[in-house]
N, C-alpha and C positions, 0 to 999 in steps of 0.2 A: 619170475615172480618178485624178487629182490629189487628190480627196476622198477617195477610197476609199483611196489608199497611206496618206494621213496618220492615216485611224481606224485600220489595217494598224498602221503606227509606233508610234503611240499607246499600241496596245494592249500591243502587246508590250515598249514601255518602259517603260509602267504594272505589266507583268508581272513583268519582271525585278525593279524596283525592289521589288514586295510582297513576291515570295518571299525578295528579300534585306536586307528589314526588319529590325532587328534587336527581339527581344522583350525584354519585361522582365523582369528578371534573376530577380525575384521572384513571376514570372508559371510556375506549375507547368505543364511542354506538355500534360501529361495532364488536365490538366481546364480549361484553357485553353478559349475558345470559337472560338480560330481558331489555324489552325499556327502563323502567324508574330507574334502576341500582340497587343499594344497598339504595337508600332513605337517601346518608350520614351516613351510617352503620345500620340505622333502623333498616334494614330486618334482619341483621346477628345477631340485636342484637335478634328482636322477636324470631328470627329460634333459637337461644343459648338456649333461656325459653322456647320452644316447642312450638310455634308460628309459622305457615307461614301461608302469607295469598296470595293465587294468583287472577290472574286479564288475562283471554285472549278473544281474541273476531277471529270471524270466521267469511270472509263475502264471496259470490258465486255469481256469474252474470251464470245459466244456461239455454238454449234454446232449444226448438226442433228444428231444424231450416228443417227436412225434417222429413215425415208421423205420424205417433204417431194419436193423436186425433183430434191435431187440432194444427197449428203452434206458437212460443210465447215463450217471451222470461220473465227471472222472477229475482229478487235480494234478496237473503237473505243473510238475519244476523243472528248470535250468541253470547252474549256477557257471559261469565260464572264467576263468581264468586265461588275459594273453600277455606276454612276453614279448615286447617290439624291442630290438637292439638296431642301434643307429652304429655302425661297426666305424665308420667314418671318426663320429666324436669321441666312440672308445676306446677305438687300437689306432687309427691312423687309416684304417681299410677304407678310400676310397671308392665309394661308389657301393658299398657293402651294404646290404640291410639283414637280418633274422627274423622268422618271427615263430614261436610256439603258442599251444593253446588247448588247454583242455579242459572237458565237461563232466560235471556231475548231473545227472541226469534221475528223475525219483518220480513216481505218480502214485495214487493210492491205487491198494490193491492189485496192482500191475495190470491195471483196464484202462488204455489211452480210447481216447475216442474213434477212432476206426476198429476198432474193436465193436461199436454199437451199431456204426454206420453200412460195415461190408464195403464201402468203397475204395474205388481204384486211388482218389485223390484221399490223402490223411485232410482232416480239418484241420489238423493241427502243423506247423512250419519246423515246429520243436520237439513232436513226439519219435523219438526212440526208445530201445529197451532200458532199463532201468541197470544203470552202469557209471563208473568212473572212468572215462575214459581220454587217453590222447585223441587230439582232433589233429590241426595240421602244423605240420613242422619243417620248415622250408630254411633255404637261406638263399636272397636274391643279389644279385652281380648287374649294376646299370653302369653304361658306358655311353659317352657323350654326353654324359646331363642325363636325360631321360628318355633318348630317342629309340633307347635298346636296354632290353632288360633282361635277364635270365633269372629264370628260377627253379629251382631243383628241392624236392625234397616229399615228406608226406601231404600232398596235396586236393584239394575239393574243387574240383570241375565248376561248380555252381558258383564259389566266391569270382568267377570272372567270366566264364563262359555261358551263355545264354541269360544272362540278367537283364529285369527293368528296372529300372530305380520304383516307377510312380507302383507297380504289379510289390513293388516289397514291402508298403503299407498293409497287407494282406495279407492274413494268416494262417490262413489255405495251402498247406504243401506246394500245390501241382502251379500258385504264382511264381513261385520261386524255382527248386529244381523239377518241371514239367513230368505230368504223368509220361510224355512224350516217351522221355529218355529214362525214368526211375524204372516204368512198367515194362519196358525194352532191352535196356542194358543189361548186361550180366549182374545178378545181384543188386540190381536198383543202379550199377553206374558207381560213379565215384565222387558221388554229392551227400551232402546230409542223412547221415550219420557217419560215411563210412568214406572217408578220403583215402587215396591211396597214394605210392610211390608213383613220382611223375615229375616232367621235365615239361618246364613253359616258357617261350620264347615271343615278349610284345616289341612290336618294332612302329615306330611314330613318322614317319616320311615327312608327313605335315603337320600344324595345330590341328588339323582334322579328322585325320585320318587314321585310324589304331590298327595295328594283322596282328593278330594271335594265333599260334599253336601251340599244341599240348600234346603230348604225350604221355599214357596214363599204365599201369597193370588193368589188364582186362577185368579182373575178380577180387574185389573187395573182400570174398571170403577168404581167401584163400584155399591150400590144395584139401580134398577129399572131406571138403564141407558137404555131408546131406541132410544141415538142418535152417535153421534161418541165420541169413548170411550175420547179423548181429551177433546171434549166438557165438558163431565160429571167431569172429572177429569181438571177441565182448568189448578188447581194453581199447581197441586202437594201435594196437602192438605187433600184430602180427605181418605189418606190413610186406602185401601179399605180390609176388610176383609171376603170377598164375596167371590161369586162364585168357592167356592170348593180350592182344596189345589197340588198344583203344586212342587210334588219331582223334584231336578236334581242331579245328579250326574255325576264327572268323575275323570278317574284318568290317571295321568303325567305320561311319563318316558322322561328328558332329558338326551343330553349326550352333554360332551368337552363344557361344560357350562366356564369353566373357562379361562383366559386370559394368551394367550400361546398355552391352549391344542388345539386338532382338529377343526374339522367341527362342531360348534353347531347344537345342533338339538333337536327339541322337538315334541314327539307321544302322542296325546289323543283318549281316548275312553271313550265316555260318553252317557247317554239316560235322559227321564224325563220321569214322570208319571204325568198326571191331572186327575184328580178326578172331578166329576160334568158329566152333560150330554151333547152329542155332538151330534148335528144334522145328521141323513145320508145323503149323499152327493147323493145319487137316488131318495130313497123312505120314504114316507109317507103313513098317514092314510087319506083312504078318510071319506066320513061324515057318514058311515056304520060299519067304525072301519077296512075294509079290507086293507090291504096291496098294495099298488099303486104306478106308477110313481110320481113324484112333479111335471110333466109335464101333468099328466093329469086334465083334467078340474074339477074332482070331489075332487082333493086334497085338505084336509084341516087341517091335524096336521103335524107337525113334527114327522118323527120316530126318535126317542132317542137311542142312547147306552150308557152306561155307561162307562167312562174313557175315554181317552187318552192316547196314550206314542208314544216314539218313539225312535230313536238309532244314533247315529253317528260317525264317525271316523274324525282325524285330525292329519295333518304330516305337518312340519312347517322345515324345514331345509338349512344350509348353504351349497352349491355345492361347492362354491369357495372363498375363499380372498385372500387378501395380508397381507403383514406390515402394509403400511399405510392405511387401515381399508376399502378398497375398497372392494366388496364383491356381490355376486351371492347366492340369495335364492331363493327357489322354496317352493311352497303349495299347497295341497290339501286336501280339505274336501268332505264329503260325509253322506246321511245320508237317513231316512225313516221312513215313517211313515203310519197305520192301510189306505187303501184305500176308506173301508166305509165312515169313519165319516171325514177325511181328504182331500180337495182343492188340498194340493201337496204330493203326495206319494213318491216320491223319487227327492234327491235334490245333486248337487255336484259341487266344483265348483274350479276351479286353476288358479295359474299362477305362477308369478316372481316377482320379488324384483332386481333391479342392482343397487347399492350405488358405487357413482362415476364416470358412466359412460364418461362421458366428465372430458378429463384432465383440471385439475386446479379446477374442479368442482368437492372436496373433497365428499361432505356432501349432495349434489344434488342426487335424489333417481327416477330412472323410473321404473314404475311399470304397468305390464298388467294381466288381471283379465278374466274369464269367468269363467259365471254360470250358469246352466242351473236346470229347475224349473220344472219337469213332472208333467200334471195334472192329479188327483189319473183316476183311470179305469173308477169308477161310477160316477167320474162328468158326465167323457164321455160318457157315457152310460145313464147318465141324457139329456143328446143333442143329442144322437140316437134317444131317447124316444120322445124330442122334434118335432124331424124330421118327426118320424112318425104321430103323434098324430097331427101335423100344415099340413101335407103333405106338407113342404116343404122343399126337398131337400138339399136346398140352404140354412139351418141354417148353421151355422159354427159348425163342434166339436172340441172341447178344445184342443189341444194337450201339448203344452210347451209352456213357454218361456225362449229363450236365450239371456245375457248379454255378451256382449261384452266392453271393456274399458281401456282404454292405457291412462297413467297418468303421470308427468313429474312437482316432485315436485323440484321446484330452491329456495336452503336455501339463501336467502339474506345476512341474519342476523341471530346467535343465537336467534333471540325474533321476525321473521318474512319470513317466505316465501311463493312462488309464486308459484301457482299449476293452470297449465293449462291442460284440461280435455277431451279427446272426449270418447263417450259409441254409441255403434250400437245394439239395442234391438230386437231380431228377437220376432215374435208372443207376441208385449204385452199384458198383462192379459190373456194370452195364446191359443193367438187367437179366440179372443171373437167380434161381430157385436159394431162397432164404433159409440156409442149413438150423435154422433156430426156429421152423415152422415147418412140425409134424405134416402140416396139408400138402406142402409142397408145393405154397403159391411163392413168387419170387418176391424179393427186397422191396417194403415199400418204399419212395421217397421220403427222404430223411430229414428232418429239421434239427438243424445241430443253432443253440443259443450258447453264450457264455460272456467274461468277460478274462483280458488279459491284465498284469500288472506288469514292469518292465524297470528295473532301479539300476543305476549305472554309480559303481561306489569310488 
């Protein structure tokens, strides 16, 4: 607890002190790349001895404002604090980098919006539980330049593994760390909110070509968690070594990466392996040891398998630009995973990126987004089994859920812009009976509106 107040303190004297920075005189705020400027040359002197220190906060007004669960509207925040040490310019360490970082995190009334929605995918990229917490904290070792790099320490699967750049215009959860892997993994995986201990190794053979693996703790909660894995883990501290061991890997090929050449463009292919036991998603044991639905009344253990994995593809490319840096990207991801022990067996999800759109409006980025989330065979077949066994007809079976979302970020300022939002969610939680409707008909489709703010200090 003594730890925890002091990164607490820390933080927010670190905070105070950025925001009341004072800039330089001859620093214009509007094209500035941070609110509170250079600190009077501070920062360039810090960044000189391999010091930066940044400061951004993230805040969201989002609503359902039609079907979902239940209508309502929510505000959250995010303020972050990171810590990059350049160990090279500070000690003489060679090849050395650190870097820490952590969130305060707040919403009213403690009602984020999937709270309205019931869906598998959060609307929101930033909603967690309302907490001060460590996020990730590493220290990376490159050897040859940058052909080979090591990293060791509390780490987030999602800051490298399964990204698109053009899908991170989008505010939508499942563009970023995928219903795939959050609704699958142990505990959501070891993405946003809840990074873990873990070992990552990027190896560069060519200008093209990137391999990555990782190595993760299987359980974000840690041990003899049976509440919500956030709970167990509130601070970010409890850096858990549980629940079995979570391989990933993938490997790059970009191309016209360079300034001048073609069409950028970058191909991934990657999968993961967990280790530990995974519930099936039909059957269980009843209290005779025999093999049974989970629907039926005599159910009473989990049937287990052993492992996890699963596999995915990703294509991130420029269609079009100009000179003046206007530009047309397109993306699509895809992916799958074992049916039995799996909620989503096959996942995929696209859209666009258009930088510039609106003349005059350089830097301004509209982005649209769908993705769609199948639910494995034996859920469904777990809610056939229901039907039967209730004799009623009228249970719902799972099928999908699909995402929809058209996004419209306006750069104000280098250190501030304005993202106004709408998502249309067909089948949330994939079509599943609406625990907020006495009738007992299932989740309407959702219409979640809002608008983001974004300041970088």
């Amino acid at each position: 607890m003594k730890m925890l107040s002091g990164v607490t303190a820390t933080a927010s004297v670190l905070g105070i002190c950025l925001a009341g920075a004072p800039a330089q005189a001859s620093d214009d705020l509007w094209t500035r790349d941070t609110l509170t400027g250079d600190w009077g040359g501070s920062r360039s002197d810090l960044s000189a001895h391999g010091v930066d220190i940044g400061l951004a906060y993230v805040g969201e007004a989002l609503g359902d404002v039609s079907g979902g669960m239940k209508r309502g509207w929510s505000y959250e925040g995010r303020a972050e604090l990171d810590l990059d040490l350049d160990l090279d310019k500070l000690l003489g360490w060679q090849g050395g980098t650190a870097h820490a970082s952590v969130f305060q995190i707040h919403h009213t009334n403690g009602t984020p919006a999937a709270t309205y929605t019931g869906s598998l995918a959060d609307p929101s990229n930033i909603e967690a539980r309302q907490a001060t917490r460590l996020y990730t904290l590493w220290l990376q070792q490159d050897f040859f330049g940058d052909a080979i790099s090591v990293r060791a320490g509390q780490l987030a699967a999602d800051d490298e593994f399964l990204t698109s750049e053009t899908a991170g215009s989008l505010i939508n959860g499942t563009f970023g760390w995928p219903v795939l892997t959050s609704a699958n993994q142990t505990s959501g995986g070891p993405g946003y909110p809840l990074p873990t201990p873990g070992v990552r190794v990027a190896v560069e053979p060519t200008e093209s070509i990137t391999i990555r693996a990782g190595v993760f703790s299987g359980d974000p909660a840690g041990d003899d968690c049976f509440d919500d894995a956030q709970v167990c883990n509130k601070h970010g501290t409890t850096f858990s070594m549980s629940g079995g061991t979570l391989w990933m890997g993938e490997i790059q090929y970009a191309i016209d990466q360079g300034e001048g050449e073609g069409l950028p463009g970058v191909y991934k292919l990657g999968g993961w392996y967990e280790t530990g036991n995974f519930a099936d998603q039909r059957y269980g044991f009843d209290s005779g040891g025999a093999l049974v639905s989970q629907a039926d009344p005599g159910f009473a253990e989990t049937y287990d398998h052993s492992g996890d994995h699963g596999i995915y593809a990703i294509a991130d490319q420029t269609v079009w630009h100009d000179k003046n840096g206007h530009a047309l990207s397109i993306f699509a991801r895809t992916g799958g995973a074992p049916s039995d022990r799996n909620l989503v067996s096959f996942y995929a999800d696209g859209g666009l990126g258009y930088v510039g759109l609106i003349p005059g409006r350089d830097n301004d980025t509209l982005a649209l987004g769908v993705a769609y989330m199948k639910i494995s065979g034996d859920a469904r077949n777990l809610d056939r089994d229901t039907q039967a066994l209730t004799a009623d007809p009228a249970y719902p079976l799972r099928d999908h859920e699909t995402v929809f979302e058209l996004s419209y970020t306006a750069q104000v300022a280098p250190w501030w812009s304005v993202q106004p939002d709408f998502q249309y969610i067909v089948h949330p939680g994939g079509h599943v009976t609406n625990p907020e409707d006495a009738s007992g008909d299932t989740i309407d489709n959702a219409t979640v509106m809002g608008v983001r703010t974004s300041f970088t200090f």
